[in-house]
Each structure stands twice: as structure tokens, then as C-alpha cells.
TORKOL-4160 file (C-alpha; in steps of 0.2 Angstrom, whole numbers, padded with zeros to 4 digits, m for minus):
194
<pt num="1" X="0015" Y="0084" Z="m0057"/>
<pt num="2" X="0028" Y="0070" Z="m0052"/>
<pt num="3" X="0030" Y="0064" Z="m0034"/>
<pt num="4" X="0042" Y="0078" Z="m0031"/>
<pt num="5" X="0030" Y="0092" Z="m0037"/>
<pt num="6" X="0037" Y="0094" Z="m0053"/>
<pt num="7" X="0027" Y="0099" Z="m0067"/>
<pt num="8" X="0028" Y="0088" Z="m0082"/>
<pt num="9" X="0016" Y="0095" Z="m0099"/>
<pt num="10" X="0005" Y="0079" Z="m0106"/>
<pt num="11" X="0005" Y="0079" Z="m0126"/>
<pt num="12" X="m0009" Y="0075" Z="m0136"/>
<pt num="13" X="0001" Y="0067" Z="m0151"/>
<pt num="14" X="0012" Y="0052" Z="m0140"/>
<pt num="15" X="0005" Y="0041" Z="m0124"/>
<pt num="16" X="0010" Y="0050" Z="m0109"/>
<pt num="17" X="0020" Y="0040" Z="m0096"/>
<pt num="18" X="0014" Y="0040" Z="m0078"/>
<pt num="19" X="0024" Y="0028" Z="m0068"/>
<pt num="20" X="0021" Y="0028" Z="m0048"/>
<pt num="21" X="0037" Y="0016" Z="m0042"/>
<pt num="22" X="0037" Y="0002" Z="m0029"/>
<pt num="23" X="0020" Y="0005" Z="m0017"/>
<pt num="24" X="0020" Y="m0007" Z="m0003"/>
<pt num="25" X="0000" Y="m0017" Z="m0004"/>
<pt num="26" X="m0011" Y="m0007" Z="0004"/>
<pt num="27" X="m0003" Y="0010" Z="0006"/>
<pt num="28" X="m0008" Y="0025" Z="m0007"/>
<pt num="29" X="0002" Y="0035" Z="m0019"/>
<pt num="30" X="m0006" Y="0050" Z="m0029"/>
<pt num="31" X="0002" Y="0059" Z="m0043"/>
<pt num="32" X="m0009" Y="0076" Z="m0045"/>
<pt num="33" X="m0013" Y="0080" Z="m0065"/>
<pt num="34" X="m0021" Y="0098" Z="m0072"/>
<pt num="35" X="m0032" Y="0103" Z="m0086"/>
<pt num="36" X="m0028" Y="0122" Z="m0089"/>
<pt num="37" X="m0042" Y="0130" Z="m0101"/>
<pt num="38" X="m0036" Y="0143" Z="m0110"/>
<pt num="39" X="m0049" Y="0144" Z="m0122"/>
<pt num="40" X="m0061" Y="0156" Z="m0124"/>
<pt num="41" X="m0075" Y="0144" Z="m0120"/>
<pt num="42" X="m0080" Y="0131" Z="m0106"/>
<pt num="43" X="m0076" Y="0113" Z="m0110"/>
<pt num="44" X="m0083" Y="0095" Z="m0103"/>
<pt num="45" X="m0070" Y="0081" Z="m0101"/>
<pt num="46" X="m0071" Y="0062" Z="m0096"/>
<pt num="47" X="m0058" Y="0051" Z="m0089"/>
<pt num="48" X="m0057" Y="0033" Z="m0095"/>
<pt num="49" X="m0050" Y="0019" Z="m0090"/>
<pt num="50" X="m0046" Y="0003" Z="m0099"/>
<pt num="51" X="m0054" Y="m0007" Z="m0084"/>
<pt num="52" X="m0050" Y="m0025" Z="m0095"/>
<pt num="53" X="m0033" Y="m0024" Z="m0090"/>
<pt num="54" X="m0024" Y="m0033" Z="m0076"/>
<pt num="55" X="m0022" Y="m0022" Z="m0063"/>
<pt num="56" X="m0033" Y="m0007" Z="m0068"/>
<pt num="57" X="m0043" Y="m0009" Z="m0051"/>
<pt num="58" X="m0026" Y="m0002" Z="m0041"/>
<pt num="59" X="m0029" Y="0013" Z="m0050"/>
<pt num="60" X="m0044" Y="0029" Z="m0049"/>
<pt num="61" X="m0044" Y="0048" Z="m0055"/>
<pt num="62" X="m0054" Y="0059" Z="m0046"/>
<pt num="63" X="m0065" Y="0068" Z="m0053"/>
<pt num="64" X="m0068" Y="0057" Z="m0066"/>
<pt num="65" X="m0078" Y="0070" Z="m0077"/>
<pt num="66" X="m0083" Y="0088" Z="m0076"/>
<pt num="67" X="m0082" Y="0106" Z="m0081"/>
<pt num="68" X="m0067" Y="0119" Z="m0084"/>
<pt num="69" X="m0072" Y="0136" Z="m0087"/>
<pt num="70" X="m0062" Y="0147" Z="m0098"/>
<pt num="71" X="m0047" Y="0152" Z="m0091"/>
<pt num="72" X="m0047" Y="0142" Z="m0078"/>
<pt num="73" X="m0040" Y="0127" Z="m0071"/>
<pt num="74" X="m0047" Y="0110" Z="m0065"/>
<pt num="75" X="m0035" Y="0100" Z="m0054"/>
<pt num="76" X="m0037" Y="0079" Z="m0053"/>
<pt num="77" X="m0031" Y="0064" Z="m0042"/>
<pt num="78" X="m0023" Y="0049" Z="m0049"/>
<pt num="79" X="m0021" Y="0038" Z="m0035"/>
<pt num="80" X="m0012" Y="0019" Z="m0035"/>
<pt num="81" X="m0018" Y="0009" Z="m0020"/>
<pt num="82" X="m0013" Y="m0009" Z="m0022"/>
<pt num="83" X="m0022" Y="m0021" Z="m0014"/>
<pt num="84" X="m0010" Y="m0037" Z="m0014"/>
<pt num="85" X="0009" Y="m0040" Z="m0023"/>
<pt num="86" X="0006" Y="m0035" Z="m0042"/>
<pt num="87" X="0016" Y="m0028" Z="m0056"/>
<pt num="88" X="0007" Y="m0017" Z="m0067"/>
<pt num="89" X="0012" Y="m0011" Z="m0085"/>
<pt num="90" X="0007" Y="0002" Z="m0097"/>
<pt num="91" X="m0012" Y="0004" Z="m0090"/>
<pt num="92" X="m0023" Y="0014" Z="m0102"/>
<pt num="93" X="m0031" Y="0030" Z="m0094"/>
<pt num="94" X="m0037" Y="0043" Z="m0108"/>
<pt num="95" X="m0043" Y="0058" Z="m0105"/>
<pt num="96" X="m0057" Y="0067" Z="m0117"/>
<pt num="97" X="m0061" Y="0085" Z="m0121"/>
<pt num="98" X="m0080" Y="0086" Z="m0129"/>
<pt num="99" X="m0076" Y="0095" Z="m0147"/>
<pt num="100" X="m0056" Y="0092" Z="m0142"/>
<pt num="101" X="m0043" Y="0082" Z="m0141"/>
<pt num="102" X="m0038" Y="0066" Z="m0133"/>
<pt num="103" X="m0022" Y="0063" Z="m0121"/>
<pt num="104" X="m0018" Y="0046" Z="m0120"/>
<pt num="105" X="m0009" Y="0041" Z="m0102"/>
<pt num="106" X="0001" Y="0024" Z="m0100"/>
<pt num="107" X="0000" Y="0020" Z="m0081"/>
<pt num="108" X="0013" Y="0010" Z="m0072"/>
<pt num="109" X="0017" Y="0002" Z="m0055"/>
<pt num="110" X="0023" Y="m0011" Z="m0041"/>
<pt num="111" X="0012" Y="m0018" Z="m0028"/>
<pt num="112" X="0026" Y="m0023" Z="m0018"/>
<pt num="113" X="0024" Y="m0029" Z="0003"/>
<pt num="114" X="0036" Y="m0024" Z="0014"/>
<pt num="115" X="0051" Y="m0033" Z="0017"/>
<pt num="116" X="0050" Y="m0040" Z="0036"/>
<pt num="117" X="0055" Y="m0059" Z="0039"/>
<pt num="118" X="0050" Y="m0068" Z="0052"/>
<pt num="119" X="0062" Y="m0082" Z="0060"/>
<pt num="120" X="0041" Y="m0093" Z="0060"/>
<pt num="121" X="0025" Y="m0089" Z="0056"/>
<pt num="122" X="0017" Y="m0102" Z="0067"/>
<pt num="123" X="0025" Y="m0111" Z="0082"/>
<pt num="124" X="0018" Y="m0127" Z="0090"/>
<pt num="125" X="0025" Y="m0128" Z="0109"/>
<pt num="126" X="0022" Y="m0144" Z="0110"/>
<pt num="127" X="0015" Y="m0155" Z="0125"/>
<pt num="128" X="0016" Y="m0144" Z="0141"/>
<pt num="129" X="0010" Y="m0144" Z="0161"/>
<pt num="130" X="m0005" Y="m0135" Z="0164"/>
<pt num="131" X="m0002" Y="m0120" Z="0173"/>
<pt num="132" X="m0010" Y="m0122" Z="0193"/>
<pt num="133" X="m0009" Y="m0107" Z="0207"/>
<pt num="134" X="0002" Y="m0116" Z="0219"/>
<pt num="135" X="0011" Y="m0126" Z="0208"/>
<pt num="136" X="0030" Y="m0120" Z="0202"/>
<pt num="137" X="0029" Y="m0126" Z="0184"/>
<pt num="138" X="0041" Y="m0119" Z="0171"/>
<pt num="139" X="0031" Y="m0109" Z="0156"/>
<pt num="140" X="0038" Y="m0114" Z="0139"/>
<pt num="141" X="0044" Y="m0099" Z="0129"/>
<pt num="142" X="0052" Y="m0096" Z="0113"/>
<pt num="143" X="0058" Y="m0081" Z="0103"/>
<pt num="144" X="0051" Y="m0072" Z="0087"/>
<pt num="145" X="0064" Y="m0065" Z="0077"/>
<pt num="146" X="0060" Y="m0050" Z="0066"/>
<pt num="147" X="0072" Y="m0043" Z="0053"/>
<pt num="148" X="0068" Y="m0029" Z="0041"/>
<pt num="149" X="0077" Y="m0033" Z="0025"/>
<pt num="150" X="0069" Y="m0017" Z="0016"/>
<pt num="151" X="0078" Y="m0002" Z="0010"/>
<pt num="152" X="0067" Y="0008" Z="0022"/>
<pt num="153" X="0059" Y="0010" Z="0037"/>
<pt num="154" X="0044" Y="m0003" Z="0042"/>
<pt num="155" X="0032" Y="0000" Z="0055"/>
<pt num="156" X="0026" Y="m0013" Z="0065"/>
<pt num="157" X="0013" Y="m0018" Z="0077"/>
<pt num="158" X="0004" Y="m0033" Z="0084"/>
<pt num="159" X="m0013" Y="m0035" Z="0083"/>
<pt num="160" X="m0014" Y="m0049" Z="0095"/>
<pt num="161" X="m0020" Y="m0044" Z="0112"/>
<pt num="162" X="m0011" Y="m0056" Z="0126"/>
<pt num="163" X="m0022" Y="m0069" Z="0136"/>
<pt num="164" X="m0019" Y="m0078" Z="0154"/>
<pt num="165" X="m0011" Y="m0093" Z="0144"/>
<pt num="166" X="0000" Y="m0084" Z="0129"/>
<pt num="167" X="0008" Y="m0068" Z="0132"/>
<pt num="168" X="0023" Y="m0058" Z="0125"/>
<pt num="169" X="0034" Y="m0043" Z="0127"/>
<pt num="170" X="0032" Y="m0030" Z="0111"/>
<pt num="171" X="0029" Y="m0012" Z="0110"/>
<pt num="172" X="0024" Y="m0003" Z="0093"/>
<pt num="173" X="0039" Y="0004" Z="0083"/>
<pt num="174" X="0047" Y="0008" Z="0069"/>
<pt num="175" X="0061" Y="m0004" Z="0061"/>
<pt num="176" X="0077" Y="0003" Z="0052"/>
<pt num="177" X="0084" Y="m0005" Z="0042"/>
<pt num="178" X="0093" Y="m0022" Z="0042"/>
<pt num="179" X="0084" Y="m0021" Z="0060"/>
<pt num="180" X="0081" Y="m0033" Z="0072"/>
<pt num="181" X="0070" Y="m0035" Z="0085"/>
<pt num="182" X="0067" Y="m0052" Z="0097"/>
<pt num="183" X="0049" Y="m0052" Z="0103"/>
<pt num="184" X="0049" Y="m0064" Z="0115"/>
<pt num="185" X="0033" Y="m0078" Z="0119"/>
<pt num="186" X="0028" Y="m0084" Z="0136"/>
<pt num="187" X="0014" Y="m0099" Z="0135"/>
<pt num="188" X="0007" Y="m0105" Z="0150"/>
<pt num="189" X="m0009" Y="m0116" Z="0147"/>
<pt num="190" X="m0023" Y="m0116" Z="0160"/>
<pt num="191" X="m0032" Y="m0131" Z="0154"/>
<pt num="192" X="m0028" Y="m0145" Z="0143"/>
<pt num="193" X="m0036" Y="m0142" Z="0124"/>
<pt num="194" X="m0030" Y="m0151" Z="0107"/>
């Protein structure tokens, strides 16, 4: 089945093409394949995995062995889950009936991370006042600039939690694209550190 539910029939006699796109690092895709027995007996099959290749790691089936009784079918996940920027090509799956045949799948995707530029990843304030009740001394402060450059929507977050001496003004949200948004940084330091 393809990722718009369309069922696609596997052939024993060519290598079957599976290939899951563009999946940003991290996120998962699943395409959802079936064994229909209609024999007149129960049959054992095995999945395999050519786990030499590059990038075989991204991919799992699930369940990777088992049992279909006659006239019945057994459903199975193939799931993709890239876990950094990666291209993979023509990874060999095979699936084995006991006493059967053999289907041969070539896997295919793209690891890809999301496309969300920052205007810096790291900013140094440079030499500042420290911060005293009483005192009227400016905070320095700058401004993060976030562009979503994808095709699609990115969700974004912070996982910094503000402190007394670096704060900023930013709420969860969803990007569209060609999106911008200016998070800006108040840094006001209570004591003097290197």
C-alpha cells in the first residue's frame, strides 16, 4: 500500500520498488504491506534485511516473521525513521515463504532536516553592566531571526526555559512557509562570569 492507500501487487520474478520520499531526521513514515494466503495450507514467512548496507538501520518491518493460515491475510509495517541527514538507495528487504517463493523489495529514501534558518546559532553580548536593584542600567538585547525556507509547514519550539539574567519572548507555533518570525533576547547579567 503506498502512502495514499493504494494497493500496489509485489511480483516474485522482479525487485519490487518501495520508495518513502523526503522524511525530515527523526520523524516516521510507514508504508503498510500484505501477505494474502490463498493456498490451501498455512505458511511461515521471514523478513530480511540486508543490514550491511548504508542506511539499512533507518528502516524495520514489523513482524518480521510468523504465520498465515489459509485463507487469510497477515498485514506488516515498514517503517523509515531516519535518525540524521541521509540518502538511501535500493536497500534490500526480502521476504521468504517456507516451501515458497521469494519477493525481493528495493527500499528507498531521504533523511532530510527541515529547512529553518537562523539569522545565528550562537550570539556573544559582549562586555555588559551587571544588573543591580536600584540601579537604571540598560539590558543588552538582540534579535533571532527565524525563516522557514521549506515547501511546508515547520513546527517550532524552544527548549530553553528563561532565567533572571537571559530571557526571551517566543510562544510555540507552527511556521508557513517563507515565514518569518523575530524572537527577541533580553540579557541582563546578575554577576560577573567569563
Amino acid at each position: 500500500e503506498d502512502s495514499t492507500g493504494f494497493r500496489i501487487e509485489f511480483s516474485d520474478r522482479v525487485s519490487n520498488q518501495i520508495n518513502f520520499g523526503e522524511i525530515e531526521v527523526s520523524e516516521i513514515a510507514i508504508r503498510q504491506l500484505f501477505i494474502v494466503n490463498s493456498g490451501k495450507f498455512n505458511f511461515d514467512y521471514t523478513w530480511e534485511m540486508n543490514e550491511t548496507q548504508a542506511g539499512s538501520s533507518a528502516f524495520t518491518i514489523q513482524p518480521q516473521r510468523g504465520n498465515v493460515p489459509h485463507g487469510q491475510t497477515q498485514q506488516f509495517s515498514l517503517i523509515f525513521c531516519p535518525h540524521k541527514r541521509m540518502s538511501v538507495k535500493d536497500c534490500e528487504l526480502q521476504l521468504k515463504v517456507n516451501n515458497g517463493q521469494t519477493y525481493q523489495v528495493s527500499v528507498s529514501g531521504l533523511g532530510v532536516t527541515p529547512g529553518l534558518h537562523l539569522s545565528f546559532q550562537t550570539y556573544n553580548f559582549g562586555n555588559c553592566f551587571i544588573h543591580k536593584a536600584g540601579f537604571d542600567l540598560p539590558p543588552k538585547h538582540v534579535v533571532l531571526h527565524m525563516r522557514n525556507k521549506d515547501k511546508k509547514e515547520i513546527s517550532v519550539s524552544c527548549q530553553y526555559e528563561p532565567t533572571s539574567h537571559l530571557t526571551y519572548r517566543f510562544a510555540a507555533r507552527v511556521m508557513a512557509p517563507n515565514a518569518v518570525v523575530n524572537v527577541p533576547f533580553t540579557f541582563s547579567p546578575r554577576r560577573a562570569m567569563k
